[in-house]
Each structure stands twice: as C-alpha cells, then as structure tokens.
C-alpha positions as CSV (number, residue, x, y, z in Angstrom):
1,X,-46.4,33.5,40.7
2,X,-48.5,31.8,43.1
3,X,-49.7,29.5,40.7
4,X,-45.5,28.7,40.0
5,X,-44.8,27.9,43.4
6,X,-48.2,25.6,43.6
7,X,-46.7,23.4,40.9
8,X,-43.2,23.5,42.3
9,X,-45.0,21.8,45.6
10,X,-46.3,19.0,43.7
11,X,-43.5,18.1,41.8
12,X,-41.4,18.0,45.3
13,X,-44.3,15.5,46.9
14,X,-43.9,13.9,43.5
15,X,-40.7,13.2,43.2
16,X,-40.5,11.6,47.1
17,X,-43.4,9.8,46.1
18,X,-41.9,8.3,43.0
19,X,-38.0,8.4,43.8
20,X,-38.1,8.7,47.7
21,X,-36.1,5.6,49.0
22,X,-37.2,3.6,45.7
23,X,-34.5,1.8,43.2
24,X,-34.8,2.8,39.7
25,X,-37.5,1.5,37.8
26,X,-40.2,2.9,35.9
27,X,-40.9,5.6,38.6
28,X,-38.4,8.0,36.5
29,X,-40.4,8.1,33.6
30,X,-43.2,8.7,35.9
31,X,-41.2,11.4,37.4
32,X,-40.4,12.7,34.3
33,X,-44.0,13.0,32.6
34,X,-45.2,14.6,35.7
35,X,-42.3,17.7,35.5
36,X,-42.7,17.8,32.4
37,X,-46.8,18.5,32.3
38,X,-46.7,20.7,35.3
39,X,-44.1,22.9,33.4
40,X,-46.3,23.2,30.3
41,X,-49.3,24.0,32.3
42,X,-47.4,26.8,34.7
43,X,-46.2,28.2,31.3
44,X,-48.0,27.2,28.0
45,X,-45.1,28.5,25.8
46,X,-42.3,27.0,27.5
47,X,-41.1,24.6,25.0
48,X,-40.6,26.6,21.8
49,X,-37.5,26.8,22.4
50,X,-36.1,24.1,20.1
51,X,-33.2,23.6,22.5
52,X,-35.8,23.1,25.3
53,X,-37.9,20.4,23.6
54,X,-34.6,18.8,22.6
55,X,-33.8,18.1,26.6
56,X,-37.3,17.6,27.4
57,X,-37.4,14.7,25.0
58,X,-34.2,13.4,26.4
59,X,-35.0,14.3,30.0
60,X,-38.2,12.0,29.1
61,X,-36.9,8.9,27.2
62,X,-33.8,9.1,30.1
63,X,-36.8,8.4,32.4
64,X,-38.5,5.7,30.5
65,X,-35.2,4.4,30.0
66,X,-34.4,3.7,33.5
67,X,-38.3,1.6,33.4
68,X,-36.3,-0.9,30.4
69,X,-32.9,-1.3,31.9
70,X,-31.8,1.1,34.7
71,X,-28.2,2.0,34.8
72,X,-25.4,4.5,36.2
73,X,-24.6,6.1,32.9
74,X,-28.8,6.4,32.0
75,X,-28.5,7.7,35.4
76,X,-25.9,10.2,34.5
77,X,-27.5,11.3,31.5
78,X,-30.8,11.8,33.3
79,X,-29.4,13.9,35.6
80,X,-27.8,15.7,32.7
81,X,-31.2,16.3,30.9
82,X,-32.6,17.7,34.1
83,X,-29.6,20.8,34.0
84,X,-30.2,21.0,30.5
85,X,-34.0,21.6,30.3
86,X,-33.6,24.1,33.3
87,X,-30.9,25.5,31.1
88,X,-33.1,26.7,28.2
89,X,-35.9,27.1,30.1
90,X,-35.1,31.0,30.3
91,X,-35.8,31.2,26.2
92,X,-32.1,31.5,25.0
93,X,-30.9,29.8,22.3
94,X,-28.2,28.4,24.1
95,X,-25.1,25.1,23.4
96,X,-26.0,22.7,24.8
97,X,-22.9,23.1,27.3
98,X,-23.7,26.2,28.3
99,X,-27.1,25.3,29.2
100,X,-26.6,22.6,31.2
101,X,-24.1,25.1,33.0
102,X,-26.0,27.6,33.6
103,X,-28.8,25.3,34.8
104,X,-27.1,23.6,37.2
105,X,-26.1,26.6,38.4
106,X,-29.8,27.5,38.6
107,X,-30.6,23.9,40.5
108,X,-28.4,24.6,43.1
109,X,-28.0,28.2,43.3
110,X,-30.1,31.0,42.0
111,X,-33.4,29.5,41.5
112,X,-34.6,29.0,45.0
113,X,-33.4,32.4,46.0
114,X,-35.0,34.0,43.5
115,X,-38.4,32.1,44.4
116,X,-37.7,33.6,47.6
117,X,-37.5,36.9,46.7
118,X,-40.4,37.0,44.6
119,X,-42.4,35.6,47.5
120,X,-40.7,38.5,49.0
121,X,-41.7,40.6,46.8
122,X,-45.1,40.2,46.7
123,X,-48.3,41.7,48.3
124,X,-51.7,40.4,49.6
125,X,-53.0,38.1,51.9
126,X,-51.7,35.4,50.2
127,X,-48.2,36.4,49.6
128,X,-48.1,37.4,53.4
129,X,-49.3,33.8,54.3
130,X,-45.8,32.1,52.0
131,X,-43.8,34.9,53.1
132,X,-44.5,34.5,57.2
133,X,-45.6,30.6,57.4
134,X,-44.8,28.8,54.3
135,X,-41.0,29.7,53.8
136,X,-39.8,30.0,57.2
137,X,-41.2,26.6,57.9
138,X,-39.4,24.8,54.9
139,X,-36.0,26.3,55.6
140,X,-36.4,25.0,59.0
141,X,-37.4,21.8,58.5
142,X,-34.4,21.5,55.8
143,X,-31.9,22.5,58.3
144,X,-33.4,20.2,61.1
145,X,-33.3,17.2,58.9
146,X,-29.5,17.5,58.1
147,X,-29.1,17.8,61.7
148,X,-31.4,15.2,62.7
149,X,-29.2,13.2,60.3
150,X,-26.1,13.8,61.0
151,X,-27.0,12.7,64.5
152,X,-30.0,10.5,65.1
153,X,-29.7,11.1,68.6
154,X,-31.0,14.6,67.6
155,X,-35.0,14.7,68.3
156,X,-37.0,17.8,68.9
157,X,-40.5,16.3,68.0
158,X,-41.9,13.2,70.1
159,X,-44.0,11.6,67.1
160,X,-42.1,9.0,64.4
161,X,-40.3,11.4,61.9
162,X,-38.5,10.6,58.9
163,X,-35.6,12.7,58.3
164,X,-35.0,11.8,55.1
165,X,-38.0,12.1,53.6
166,X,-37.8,15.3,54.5
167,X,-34.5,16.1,53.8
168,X,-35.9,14.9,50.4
169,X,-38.2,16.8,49.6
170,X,-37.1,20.4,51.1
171,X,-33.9,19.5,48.6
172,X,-36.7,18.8,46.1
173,X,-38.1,22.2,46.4
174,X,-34.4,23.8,46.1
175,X,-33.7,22.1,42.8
176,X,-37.0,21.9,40.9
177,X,-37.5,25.7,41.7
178,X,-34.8,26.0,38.3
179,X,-38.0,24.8,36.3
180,X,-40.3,27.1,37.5
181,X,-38.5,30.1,38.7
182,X,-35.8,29.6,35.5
183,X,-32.9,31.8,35.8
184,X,-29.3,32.0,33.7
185,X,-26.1,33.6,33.7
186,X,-25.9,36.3,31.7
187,X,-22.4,36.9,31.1
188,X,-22.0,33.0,29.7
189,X,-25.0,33.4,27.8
190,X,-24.4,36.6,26.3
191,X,-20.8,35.0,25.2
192,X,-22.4,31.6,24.2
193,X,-25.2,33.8,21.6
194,X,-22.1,35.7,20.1
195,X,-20.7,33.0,18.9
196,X,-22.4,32.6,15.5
197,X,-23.0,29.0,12.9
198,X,-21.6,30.8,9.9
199,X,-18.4,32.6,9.4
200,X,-18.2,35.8,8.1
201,X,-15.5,37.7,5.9
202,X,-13.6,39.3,8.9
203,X,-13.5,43.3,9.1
204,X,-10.6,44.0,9.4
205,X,-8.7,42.4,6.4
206,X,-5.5,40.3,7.0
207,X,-2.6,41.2,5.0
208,X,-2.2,39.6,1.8
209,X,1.0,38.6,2.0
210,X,0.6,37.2,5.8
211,X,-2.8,35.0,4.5
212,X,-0.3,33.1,1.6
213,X,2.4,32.1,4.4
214,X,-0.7,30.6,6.6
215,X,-2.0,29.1,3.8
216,X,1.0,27.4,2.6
217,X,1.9,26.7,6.0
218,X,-1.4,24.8,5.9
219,X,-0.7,23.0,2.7
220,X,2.9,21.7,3.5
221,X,1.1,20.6,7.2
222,X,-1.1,18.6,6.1
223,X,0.6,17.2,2.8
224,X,3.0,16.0,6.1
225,X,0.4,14.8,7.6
226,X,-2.1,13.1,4.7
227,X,2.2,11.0,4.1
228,X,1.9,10.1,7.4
229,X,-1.2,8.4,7.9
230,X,-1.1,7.1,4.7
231,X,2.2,5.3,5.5
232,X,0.5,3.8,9.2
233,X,-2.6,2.8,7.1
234,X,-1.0,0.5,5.0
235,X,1.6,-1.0,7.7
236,X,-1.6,-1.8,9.4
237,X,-3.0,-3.6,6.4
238,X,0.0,-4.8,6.0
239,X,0.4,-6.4,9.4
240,X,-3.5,-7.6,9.9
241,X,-3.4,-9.5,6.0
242,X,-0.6,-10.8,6.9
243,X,-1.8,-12.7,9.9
244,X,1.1,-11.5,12.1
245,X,-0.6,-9.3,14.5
246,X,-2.0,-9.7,17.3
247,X,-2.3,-13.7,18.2
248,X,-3.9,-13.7,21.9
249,X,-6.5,-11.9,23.5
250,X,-4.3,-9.8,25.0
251,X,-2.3,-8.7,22.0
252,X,-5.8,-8.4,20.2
253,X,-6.8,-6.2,23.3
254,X,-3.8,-4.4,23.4
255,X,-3.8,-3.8,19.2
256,X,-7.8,-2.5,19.5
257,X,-7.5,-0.4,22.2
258,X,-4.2,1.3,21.3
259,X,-5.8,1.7,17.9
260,X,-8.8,3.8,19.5
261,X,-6.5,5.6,21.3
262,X,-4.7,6.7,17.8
263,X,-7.7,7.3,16.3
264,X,-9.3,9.3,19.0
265,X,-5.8,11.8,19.2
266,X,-6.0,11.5,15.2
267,X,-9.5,13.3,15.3
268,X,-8.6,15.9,17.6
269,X,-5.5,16.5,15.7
270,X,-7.4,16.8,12.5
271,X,-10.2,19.2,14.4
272,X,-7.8,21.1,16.3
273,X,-5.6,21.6,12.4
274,X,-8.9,21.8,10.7
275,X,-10.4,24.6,13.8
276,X,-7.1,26.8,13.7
277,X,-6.2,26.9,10.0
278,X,-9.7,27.7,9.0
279,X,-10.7,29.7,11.6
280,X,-10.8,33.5,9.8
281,X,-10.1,34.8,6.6
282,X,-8.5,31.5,5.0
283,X,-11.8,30.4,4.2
284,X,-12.5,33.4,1.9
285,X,-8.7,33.4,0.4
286,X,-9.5,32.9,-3.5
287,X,-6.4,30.3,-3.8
288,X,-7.0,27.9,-1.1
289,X,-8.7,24.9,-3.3
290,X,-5.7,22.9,-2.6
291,X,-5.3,23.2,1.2
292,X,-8.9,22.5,1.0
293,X,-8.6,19.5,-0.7
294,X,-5.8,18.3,1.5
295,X,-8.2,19.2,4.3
296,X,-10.5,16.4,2.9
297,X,-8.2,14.0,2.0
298,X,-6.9,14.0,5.7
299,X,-10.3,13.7,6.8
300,X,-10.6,10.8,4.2
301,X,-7.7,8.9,5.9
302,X,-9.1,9.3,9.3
303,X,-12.2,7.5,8.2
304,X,-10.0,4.9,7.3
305,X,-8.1,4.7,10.3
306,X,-12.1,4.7,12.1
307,X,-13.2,1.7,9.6
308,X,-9.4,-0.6,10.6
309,X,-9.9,0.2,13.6
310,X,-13.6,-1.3,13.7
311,X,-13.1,-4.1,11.5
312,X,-10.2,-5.0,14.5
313,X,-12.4,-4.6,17.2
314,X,-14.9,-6.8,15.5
315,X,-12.3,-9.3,15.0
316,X,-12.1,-9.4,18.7
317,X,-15.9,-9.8,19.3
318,X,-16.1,-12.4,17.2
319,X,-13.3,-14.3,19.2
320,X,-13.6,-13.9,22.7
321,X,-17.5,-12.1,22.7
322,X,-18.4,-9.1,23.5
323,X,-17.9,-7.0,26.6
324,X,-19.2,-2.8,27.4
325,X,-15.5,-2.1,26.5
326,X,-16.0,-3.5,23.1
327,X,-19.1,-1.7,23.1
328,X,-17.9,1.3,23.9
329,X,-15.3,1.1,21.4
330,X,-18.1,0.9,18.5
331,X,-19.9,4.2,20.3
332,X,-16.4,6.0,20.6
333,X,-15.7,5.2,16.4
334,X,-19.7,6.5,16.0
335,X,-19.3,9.9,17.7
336,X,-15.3,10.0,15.7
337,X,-17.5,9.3,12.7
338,X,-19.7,11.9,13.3
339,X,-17.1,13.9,14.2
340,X,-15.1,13.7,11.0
341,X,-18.1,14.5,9.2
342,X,-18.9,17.7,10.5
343,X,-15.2,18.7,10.5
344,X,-15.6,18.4,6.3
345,X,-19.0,20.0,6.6
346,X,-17.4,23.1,8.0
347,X,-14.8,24.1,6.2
348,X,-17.4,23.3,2.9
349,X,-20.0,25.5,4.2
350,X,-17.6,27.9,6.2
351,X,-18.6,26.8,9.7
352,X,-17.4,28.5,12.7
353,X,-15.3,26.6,15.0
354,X,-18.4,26.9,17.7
355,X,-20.5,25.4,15.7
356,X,-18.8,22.2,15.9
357,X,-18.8,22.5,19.5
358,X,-22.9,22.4,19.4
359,X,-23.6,19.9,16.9
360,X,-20.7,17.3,18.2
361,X,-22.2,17.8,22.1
362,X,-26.1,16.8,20.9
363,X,-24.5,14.1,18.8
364,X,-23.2,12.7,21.6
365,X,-26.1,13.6,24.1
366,X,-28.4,11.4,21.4
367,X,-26.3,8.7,20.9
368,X,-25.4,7.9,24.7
369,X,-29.0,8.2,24.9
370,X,-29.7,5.9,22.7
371,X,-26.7,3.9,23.9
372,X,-27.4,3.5,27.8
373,X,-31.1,2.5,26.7
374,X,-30.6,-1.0,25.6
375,X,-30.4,-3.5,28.2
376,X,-26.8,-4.5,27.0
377,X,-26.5,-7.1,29.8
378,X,-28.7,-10.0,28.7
379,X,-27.4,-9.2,24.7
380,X,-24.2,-9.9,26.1
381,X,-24.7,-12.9,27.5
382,X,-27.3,-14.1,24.8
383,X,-23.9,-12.9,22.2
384,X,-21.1,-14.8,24.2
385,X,-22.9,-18.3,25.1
386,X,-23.8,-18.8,21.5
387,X,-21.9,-17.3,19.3
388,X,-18.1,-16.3,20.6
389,X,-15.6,-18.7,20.2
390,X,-14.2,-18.5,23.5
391,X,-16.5,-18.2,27.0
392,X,-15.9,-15.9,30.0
393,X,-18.3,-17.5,32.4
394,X,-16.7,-15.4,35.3
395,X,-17.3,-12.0,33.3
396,X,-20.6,-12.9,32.5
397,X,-21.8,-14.0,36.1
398,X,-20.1,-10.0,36.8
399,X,-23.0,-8.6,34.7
400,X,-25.9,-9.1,37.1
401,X,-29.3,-11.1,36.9
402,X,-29.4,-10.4,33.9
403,X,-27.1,-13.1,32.8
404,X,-29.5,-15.7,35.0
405,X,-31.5,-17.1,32.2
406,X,-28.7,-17.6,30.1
407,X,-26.0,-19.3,32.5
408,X,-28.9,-21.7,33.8
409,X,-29.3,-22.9,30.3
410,X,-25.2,-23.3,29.9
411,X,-24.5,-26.7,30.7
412,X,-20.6,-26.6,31.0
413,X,-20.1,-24.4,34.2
414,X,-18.0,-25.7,37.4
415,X,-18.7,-26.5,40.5
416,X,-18.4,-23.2,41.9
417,X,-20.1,-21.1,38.9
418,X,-22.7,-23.3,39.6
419,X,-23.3,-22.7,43.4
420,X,-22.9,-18.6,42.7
421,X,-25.6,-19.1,40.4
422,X,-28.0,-20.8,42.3
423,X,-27.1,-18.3,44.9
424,X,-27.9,-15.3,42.8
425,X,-30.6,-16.8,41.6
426,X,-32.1,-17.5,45.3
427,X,-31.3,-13.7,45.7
428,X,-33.1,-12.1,43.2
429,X,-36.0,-13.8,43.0
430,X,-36.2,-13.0,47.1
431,X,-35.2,-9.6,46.7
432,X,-37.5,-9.3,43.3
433,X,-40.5,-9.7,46.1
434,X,-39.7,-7.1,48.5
435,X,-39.7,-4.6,45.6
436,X,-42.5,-1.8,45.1
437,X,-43.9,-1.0,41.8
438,X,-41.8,2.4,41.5
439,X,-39.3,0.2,41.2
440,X,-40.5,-2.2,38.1
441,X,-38.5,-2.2,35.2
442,X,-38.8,-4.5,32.1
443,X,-35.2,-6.2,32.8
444,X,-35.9,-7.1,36.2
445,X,-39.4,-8.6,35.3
446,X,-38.1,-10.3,32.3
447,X,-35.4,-12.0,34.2
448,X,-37.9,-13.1,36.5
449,X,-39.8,-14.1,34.2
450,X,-37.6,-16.5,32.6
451,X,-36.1,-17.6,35.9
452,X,-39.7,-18.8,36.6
453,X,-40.0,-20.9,33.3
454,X,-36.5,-22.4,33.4
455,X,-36.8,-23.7,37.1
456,X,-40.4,-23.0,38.6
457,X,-39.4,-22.9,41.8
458,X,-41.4,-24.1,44.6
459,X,-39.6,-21.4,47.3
460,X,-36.9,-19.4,46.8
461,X,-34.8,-21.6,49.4
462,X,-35.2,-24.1,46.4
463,X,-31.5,-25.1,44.1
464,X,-32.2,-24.1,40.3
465,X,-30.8,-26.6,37.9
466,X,-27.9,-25.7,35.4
467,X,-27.3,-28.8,33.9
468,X,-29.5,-28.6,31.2
C-alpha cells in the first residue's frame, strides 16, 4: 500500500510539472507515458484487462495527440480516456460507458477516500507517519489554497506562495488516487456484466400464437417502411440528376445538412425497429426468414441514403471547400456506416441489443480518436486555396495560425485581410517565444517554421509580405 501511495505522489508532482500552468503541447503525452508506467510498476498485472489496455492506448495516443495538433475535442477525449482507464482498472469487463462512469465516479469520489482509509487502516511506524503528518497536511493545504484563491487578500504564510500550484497538485492527488486505489460501483457493474453478447432461447417460452402477430407485425412494418425509403431514394436521385436542387451554397448547405439529419433519425429508427423486434424469442421463431430479409433490405436502403448523402456533401466540398462541419458530416456517415453494419451483424448472429451499445461506443471512441488527431486546420486551408472553387478568406483567417503559411502565399486578399494577417503573424511568432517546451507541439513549430521561410523576419515588429 505504501508503495501505491509513493507512486500516486509522483504522478501529482508530475502532472504540475508537465501540465501546471502550461498550454497543451507534447507535455500530455509526457503526462501520459509517465501514469501509464507508474501504474504497471505499482501493479504488474494491471492491463490484462483487454478493456484496460484499450483506454490506456487511447488515454496514450490522446496524449501524443495533443504534441501534433492540440485541440478542445482531443482534449475532451483525453479526459475521457483518463475516466475510462480508471474505470477498468478494478478487473471488470465492463462497456465502455459504464466504465467511464464508474471511474469518474472514482476520480472524484471514492478513490481518495478509500486511500484514506487504508492509510487509516494500517499499522507501523510508517503508516502512523501518513496517518498523523502526511494526510492532515495535504487536506489542509487543499482547503487553504481555495481560500487563498478565492481571496488573494488571504495570507497565512509570509514567504511567496503559489496557490495554484498547490491547489494543483492536492486536486492531483484526489483524482489520480482512481489509478492507484481503483474502486467501482457495484450495483452498475453487476448490471452492466449481466447483460450478455449473445442471445439466448428465452425460458420461459412466448406463446405461439402471440410470436406470429409480432412477427407479422414486423413484416408489414418494415415492408412500410423498406416503400418508404425506397420512394425518398429515388425522388432524391431524381432531383440531384436532374440538376434542380440545390443552386447556392445555402440551398446546398441546407440540402446536406437536412440530409444528415434524415439519415441520422433513419438509423436510429432502423436500430431502435431492429433492437425491439428482435429483442427475444423472434430470433429463434422457425418462420421468420422473411422479416429477416426485410430487416436487411431496410438496412440496405439506409446505406444508400448514407452513400446520397455523402456524394452531396462532397458536392459541396468541392464547391465552396471544406470546413469542420463538412468534416464532421463525413465522421457522422462513418460511425452511421458502422452503425448499420453491426445492426445486420446482430440479428445474423443473434446479438443482444447491449451488444450494440459496446461495440458502437469503441467505434466511436477510435474513430474521434483518430479524428481529432489530424491537424485539420492547415489541410483546410492547404484544401480551400488550391482547390475549391469558391474562397472564404474570412473563415479561413477564423482557423488560427495555422492558416498563416497558406494566406501569406494567397496573393488576392484585401486591404484589411491583409493587415489581420500581418497582425497574427506578428502575434504568434512573439507569443511562439515566450513558450516552454511542455508546450511544443508539431503544429505550432511547423507554422513557425514556414512563417520563418516565407518572410525571415528580422523582428517580430517587422510587416510579412502577402503579395506573393
């Protein structure tokens, strides 16, 4: 135990030295790696949970990501890697939204206390030492710090003190103790490990005669619905051959981002359908080929609907550029895609409707990983300038330094593009000084990088040249 609460020191001094007043940069990888080691050498065996080494990985390449291209929604999912991990840590082979449940709930919650009380707990010299000195002193120093904070007026020592750093790092100790003092909720993960992958032939039998209404229920449902769709599909084709849809940006917008909203209700519909019809004994009825077959032909449709969809939104990339909206449309049709195919895959191999739940939430988890990782600002701007049709010189200057490089090389901006990017220029490269190395990230570095060779500056008080 001693040896747990040794490693749950470092990683607090860690993380303040790494994160402590620092912007993002490769100091969360750093971070990362560090937690990461300290937990396998407090407990060898802690990652053979498959569910663990899932969100360690992701809790890791979250990190790294942040050194490439730091941004809120890495940020996000970072954060949502840490709950995870300390949500498997316990050994349970738990969803992935339960876990990060229950681990948060261990972050903020349970963990520390339970640290506590095993230091409580505990006998010899060394235990009397943490249980008299070391505890009392860090729950005073947290509590001083938020008061020292909320008024700065508030001074009990003499000497310079620095009340966030150690606000810091007794809030470090609170939350990293859910890594090395892992605890759960029973009741949630009790319910969650119920809840098996495969359906079973249910007990007690349904009667007969009440399976054959629900199962032509089912079949005259989605007959209803496979007309439906059908119909909309080819209006749609219709409509898009024809070259009467949508003429501006604004109708193509409006066209593309209705259509995502059809498709995404479309999906859940055809889960939700899918999730109640073949929830029980229906998938062991003898006679239900044909509901079966309407099941897949609805899903069928829906991948149709995902493919019009796309081939619209690319239409709209192609004219007016790219933009994280269009982006996120193409991640949005990827997880539908996914979606749809593990909606056929269970009623195939009689899935239960949980099982969806897990595979379709690490789906996601990997691909917004994945997602938030690439440093979408500069491919934006690199995309638009050469090869849209139409230029948004205003959006792109909205994107950051990252669009530097490529707007000082764009020789058709006005008068006042041109002074906000000579300003933002002057900006970064000052502020780009200033910086620490916990905060280096490859964006950052690149920009500068290419800032340097476009203008090579003498000072930063020096005017970069657009009109190239």
């Amino acid at each position: 135990m001693l040896k747990s609460f040794v490693f749950l020191l470092i990683a607090a001094f860690a993380q303040n030295f790494l994160l402590y007043d620092y912007n993002p940069g490769v100091n969360f990888g750093l971070f990362a790696a560090a937690v990461l080691m300290l937990l396998v050498a407090a407990n060898p065996v802690v990652f053979r949970n498959p569910g663990a080494i899932a969100a360690g990985a992701g809790f890791l390449f979250a990190g790294a990501g942040m050194g490439i291209h730091p941004n809120p929604i890495l940020m996000l999912l970072f954060l949502g890697s840490v709950v995870m991990l300390a949500g498997y840590l316990p050994g349970s082979r738990l969803s992935p939204v339960v876990a990060a449940f229950n681990g948060g709930f261990s972050a903020f919650f349970t963990s520390f206390g339970k640290a506590i009380m095993r230091a409580a707990s505990g006998n010899g010299q060394r235990h009397h030492v943490l249980r008299l000195v070391v505890l009392p002193l860090v729950v005073t120093l947290l509590f001083y710090s938020l008061y020292a904070w909320a008024n700065p007026d508030f001074s009990i020592l003499r000497f310079s003190w620095d009340e966030g750093y150690v606000f810091c790092l007794c809030f470090g100790l609170v939350w990293l103790s859910a890594f090395f003092f892992p605890s759960s909720l029973n009741i949630l993960t009790k319910l969650d490990l119920q809840q098996p992958d495969v359906l079973t032939p249910e007990q007690e039998q349904t009667d007969e005669s009440s399976l054959h209404l629900e199962y032509r229920q089912g079949v005259i449902l989605m007959t209803c619905l496979n007309v439906l769709l059908a119909l909309f599909l080819a209006v749609s084709t219709l409509t898009l051959a024809s070259g009467t849809g949508a003429a501006t940006a604004a109708d193509l917008s409006h066209r593309v981002h209705d259509g995502v909203i059809v498709l995404i209700f479309s999906i859940l519909l055809a889960m939700a359908v899918v999730l109640f019809f073949f929830r029980g004994n229906l998938n062991f009825y003898k006679g239900n080929s044909l509901l079966k077959k309407l099941t897949y032909t609805w899903v069928g449709l829906n991948a149709l609907l995902l493919l019009f969809t796309a081939c619209e939104n690319a239409l709209y990339v192609i004219n007016y550029g790219l933009t994280f909206k269009r982006i996120g449309v193409y991640v949005w049709l990827l997880l539908c895609a996914f979606g749809l195919v593990t909606t056929a895959l269970k009623v195939k191999e009689f899935r239960s409707n949980w099982y969806l739940v897990r595979i379709n939430t690490w789906a996601a988890y990997a691909l917004f990983l994945a997602a938030a990782a690439i440093p979408w600002n500069g491919l934006i701007t690199y995309y638009n300038l050469r090869y849209a049709r139409t230029q948004d010189v205003n959006y792109l200057l909205s994107l950051g330094s990252a669009s530097l490089p490529g707007l000082l090389e764009y020789g058709h901006l006005d008068k006042d593009q041109r002074e906000k990017v000579n300003t933002m220029t002057r900006e970064f490269m000052t502020n780009a000084q200033k910086e620490k190395w916990q905060s280096w990230n490859y964006t950052d570095w690149k920009t500068r990088q290419s800032l340097s060779t476009l203008s090579n500056p003498v000072s930063h008080d020096t005017s970069f040249s657009v009109n190239r």
